[in-house]
C-alpha positions as CSV (number, residue, x, y, z in Angstrom):
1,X,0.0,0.0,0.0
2,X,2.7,2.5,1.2
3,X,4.5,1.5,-2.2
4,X,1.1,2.4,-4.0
5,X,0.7,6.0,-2.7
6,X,4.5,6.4,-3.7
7,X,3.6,5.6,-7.0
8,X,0.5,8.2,-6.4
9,X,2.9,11.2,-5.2
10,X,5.3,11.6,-7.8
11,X,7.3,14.3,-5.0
12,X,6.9,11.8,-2.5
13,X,8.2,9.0,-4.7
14,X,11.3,10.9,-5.3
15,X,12.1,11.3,-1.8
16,X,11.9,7.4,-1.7
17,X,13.8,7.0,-4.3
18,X,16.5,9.6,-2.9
19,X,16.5,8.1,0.2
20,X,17.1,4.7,-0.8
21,X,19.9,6.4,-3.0
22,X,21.6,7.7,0.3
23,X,20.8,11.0,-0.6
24,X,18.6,13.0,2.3
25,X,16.2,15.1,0.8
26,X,13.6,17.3,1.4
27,X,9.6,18.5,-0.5
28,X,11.2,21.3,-1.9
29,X,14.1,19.6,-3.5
30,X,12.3,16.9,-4.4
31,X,9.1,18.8,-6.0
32,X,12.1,20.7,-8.2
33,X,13.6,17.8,-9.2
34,X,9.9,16.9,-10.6
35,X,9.1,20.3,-12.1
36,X,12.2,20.6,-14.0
37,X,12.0,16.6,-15.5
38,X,8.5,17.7,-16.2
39,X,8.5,21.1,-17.5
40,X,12.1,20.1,-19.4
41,X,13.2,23.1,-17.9
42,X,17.1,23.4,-16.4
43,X,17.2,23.7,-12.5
44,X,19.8,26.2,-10.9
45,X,20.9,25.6,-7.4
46,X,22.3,28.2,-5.3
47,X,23.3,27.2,-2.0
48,X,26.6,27.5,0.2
49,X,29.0,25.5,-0.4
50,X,29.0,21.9,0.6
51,X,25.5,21.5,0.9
52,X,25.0,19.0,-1.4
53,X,24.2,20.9,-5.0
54,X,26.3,19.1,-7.4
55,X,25.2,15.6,-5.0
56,X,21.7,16.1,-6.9
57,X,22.9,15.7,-10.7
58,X,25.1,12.5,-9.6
59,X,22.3,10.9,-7.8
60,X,19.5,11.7,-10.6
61,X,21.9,10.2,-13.1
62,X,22.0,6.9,-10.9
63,X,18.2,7.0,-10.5
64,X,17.7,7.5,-13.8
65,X,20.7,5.1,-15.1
66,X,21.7,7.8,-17.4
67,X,24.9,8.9,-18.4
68,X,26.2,12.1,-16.2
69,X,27.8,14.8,-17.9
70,X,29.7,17.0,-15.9
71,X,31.3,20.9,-17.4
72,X,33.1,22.1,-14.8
73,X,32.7,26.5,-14.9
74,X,36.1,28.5,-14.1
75,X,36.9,31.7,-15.0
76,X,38.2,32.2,-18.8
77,X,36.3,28.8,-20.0
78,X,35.0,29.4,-23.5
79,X,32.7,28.0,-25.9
80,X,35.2,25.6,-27.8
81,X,36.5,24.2,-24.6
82,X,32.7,23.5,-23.6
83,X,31.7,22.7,-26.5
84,X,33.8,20.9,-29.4
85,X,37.3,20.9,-30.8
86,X,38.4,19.6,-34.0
87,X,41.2,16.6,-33.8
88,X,44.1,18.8,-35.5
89,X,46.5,15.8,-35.5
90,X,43.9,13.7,-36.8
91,X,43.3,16.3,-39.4
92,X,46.8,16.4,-40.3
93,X,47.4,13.3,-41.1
94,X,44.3,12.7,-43.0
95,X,45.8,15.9,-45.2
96,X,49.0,14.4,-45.5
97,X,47.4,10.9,-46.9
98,X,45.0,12.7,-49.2
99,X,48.2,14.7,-50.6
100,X,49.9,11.5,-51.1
101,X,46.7,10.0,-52.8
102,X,46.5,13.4,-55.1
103,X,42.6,13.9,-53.5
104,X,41.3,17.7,-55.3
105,X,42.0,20.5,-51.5
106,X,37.9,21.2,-51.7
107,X,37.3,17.6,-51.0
108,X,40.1,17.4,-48.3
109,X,38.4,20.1,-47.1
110,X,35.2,18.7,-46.7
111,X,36.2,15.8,-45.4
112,X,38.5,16.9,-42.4
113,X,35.8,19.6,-41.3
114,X,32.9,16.7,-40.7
115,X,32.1,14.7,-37.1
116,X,35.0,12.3,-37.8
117,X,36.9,14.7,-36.8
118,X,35.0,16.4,-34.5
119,X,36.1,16.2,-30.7
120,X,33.2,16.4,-28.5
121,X,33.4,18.7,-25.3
122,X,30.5,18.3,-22.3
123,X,27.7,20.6,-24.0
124,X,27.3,18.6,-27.3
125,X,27.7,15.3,-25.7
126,X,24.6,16.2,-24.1
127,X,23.0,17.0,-27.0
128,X,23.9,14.2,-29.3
129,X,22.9,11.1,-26.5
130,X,21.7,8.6,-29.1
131,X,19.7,6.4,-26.5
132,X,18.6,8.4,-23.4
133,X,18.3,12.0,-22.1
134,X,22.1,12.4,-19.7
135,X,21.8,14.5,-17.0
136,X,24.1,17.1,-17.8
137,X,25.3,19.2,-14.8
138,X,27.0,22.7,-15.6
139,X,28.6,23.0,-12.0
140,X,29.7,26.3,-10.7
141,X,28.4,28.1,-13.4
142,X,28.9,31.6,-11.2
143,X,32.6,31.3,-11.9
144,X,32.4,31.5,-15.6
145,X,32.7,34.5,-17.3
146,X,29.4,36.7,-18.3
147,X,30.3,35.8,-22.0
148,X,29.9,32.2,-21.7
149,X,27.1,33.0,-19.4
150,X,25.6,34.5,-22.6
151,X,26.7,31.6,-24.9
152,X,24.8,28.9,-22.3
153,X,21.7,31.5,-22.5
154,X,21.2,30.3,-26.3
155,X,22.5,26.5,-26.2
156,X,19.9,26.3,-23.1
157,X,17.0,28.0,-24.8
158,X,16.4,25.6,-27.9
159,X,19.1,23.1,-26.7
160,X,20.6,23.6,-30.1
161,X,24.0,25.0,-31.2
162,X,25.6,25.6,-34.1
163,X,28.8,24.7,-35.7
164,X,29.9,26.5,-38.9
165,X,31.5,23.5,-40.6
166,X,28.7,21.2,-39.9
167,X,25.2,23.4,-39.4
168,X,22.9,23.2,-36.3
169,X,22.8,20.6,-34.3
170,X,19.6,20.0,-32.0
171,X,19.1,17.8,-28.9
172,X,17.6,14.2,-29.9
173,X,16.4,13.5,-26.3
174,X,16.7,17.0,-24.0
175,X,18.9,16.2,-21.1
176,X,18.6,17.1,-17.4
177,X,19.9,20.4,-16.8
178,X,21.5,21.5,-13.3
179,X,23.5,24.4,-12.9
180,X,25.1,24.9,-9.2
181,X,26.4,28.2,-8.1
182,X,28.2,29.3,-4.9
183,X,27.4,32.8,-5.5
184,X,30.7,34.4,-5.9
185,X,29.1,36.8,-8.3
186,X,25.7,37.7,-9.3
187,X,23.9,35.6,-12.2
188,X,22.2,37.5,-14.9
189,X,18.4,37.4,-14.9
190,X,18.2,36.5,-18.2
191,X,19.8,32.7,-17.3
192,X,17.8,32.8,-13.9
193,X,14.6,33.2,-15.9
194,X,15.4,30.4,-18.3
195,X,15.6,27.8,-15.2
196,X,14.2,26.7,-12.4
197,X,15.7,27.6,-8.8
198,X,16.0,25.6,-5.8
199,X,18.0,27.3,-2.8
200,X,19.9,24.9,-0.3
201,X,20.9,25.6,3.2
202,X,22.6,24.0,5.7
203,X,20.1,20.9,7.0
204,X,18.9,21.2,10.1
205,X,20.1,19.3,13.1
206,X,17.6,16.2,12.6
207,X,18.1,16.5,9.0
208,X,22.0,16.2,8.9
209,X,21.7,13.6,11.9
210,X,20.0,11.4,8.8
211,X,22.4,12.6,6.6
212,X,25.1,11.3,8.6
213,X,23.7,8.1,9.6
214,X,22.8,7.2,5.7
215,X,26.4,8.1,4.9
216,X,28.6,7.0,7.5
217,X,27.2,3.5,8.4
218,X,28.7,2.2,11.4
219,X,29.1,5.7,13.3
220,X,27.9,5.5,16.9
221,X,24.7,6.6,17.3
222,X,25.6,9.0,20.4
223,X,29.0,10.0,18.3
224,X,26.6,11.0,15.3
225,X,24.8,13.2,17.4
226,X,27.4,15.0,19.0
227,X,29.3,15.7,15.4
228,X,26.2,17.0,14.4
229,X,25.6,19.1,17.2
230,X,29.1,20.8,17.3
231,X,29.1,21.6,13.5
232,X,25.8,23.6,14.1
233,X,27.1,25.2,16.9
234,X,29.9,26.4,14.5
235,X,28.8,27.4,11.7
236,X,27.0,30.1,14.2
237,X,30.3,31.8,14.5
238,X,30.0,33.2,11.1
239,X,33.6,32.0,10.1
240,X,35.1,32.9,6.7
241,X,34.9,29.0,5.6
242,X,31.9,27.6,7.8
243,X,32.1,23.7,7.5
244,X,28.8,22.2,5.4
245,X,27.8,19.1,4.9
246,X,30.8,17.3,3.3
247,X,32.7,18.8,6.1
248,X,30.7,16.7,8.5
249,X,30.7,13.8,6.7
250,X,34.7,13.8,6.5
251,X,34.8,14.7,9.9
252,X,32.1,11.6,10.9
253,X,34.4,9.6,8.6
254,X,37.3,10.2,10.8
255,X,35.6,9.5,13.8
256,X,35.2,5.9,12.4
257,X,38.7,5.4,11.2
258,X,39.9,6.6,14.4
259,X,37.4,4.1,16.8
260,X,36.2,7.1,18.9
261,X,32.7,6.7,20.3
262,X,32.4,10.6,21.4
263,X,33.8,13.5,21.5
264,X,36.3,15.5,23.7
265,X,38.7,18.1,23.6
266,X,41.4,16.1,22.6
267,X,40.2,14.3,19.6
268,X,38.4,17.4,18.5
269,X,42.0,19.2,18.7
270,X,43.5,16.4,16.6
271,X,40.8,16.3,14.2
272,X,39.8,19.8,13.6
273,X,41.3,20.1,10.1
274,X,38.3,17.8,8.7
275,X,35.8,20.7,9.8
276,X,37.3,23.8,9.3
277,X,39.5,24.6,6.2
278,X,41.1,27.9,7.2
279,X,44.1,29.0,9.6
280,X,42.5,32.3,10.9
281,X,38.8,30.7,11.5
282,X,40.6,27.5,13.2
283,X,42.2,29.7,15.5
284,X,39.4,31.9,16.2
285,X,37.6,28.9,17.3
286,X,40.2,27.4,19.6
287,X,40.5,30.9,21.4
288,X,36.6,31.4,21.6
289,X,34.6,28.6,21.3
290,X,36.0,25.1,21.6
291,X,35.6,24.2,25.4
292,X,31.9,26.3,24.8
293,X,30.9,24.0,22.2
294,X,32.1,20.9,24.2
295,X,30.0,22.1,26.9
296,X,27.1,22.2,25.0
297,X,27.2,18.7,23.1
């Protein structure tokens, strides 16, 4: 029966499916998952970092057993690199046959400048899937530049590019869009409003005490709770690098390898380095808030 009103509550039946995927969800995740498969529509996700953005395009290609295609954003990325080179060597050498053979230059030409030669980069991989829509996750898309912010405003609008040797090329199957952004700079409202949004926070406590226990199996249960507990209490101090969800995980990790059952001042001391990233906040927190924190989990 439960399995029936799963089936019922296509939201609900994601969170199952999640779930049994080791990935904690919540409604609002889930119902944007469902909007943008429905509406075909590409799904931003802001959040902070380590919160678990890019975790929903890897786990939605193993739900979906689909192929994941991942375009990692930096600054100075351009279209080519996202998009498609041509195999120069491979060129090349196909001229230097044809020369041999005495093949006419215009049908060298031709030849060299066609997909056998073509090199495809993460964008038109996507788009020429022969079997099955790929999730295709364009992950931290804030630290591109606003040029190939621009560029991903038309490939995403008709999921079609164009390349001048070959002619337009459209999507057989429309993949699974997500873009993730830390926010280091503002997005243009122009690729906001061709996507859906979805805005992740740090889970709650009973939220990342599931989190943790889906994760990290083995982790003592009264361990688990304290981990949980101090990393909230942290990431009140408003540090420069406030540990998220990963950090927890590594730092729950730890506690396994390392055979502890709870916490104290000692091991917390020895193992800091999992949870906070940064030499200022670190010792911030040992002058103000360690043996506070302690007290308090």
């Amino acid at each position: 029966m439960a399995k029936q009103k799963a089936a019922a509550d296509p939201i609900r039946n994601i969170l199952e499916r999640l779930e049994e995927a080791s990935y904690i969800a919540d409604p609002a995740i889930a119902t944007s998952i469902y909007l943008a498969q429905s509406l075909e529509r590409p799904l931003l996700i802001e959040g902070r970092a380590g919160v678990g953005k890019t975790e929903v395009a890897n786990v939605m290609a193993r739900l979906l057993d689909t192929r994941l295609i991942r375009l990692q954003c930096y600054e100075g990325l351009d279209v080519t690199t996202a998009l498609y080179e041509w195999n120069y060597p491979k060129q090349l050498l196909r001229i230097k046959l044809d020369e041999q053979d005495g093949r006419p230059a215009d049908v060298r030409e031709r030849e060299i400048f066609s997909e056998a030669f073509l090199l495809q980069r993460p964008l038109l991989a996507a788009l020429t899937q022969p079997d099955k829509p790929p999730v295709l996750l364009i992950d931290e898309v804030d630290r591109a530049d606003e040029e190939f912010e621009a560029f991903l405003l038309e490939a995403l609008a008709e999921f079609q590019v164009t390349i001048p040797e070959i002619g337009t090329i459209k999507a057989k199957h429309r993949p699974l869009v997500i873009l993730t952004s830390n926010r280091s700079r503002e997005l243009s409202d122009a690729l906001r409003r061709r996507c859906l949004y979805l805005w992740i926070d740090y889970p709650d406590l009973d939220k990342e005490l599931r989190i943790v226990r889906a994760k990290v199996p083995g982790i003592d249960e009264r361990l688990a709770g304290q981990v949980c507990r101090f990393v909230e209490e942290i990431r009140k101090l408003e540090l420069d690098k406030a540990p998220g969800v990963s950090e927890t995980l590594d730092w729950a990790r730890a506690m396994v390898v390392l055979h502890h059952d709870h916490l104290d001042k000692q091991t917390v001391e020895q193992t800091l380095g999992a949870i906070i990233k940064d030499s200022e906040d670190m010792e911030r927190f040992r002058a103000e808030a360690l043996d506070a924190i302690l007290a308090k989990v």
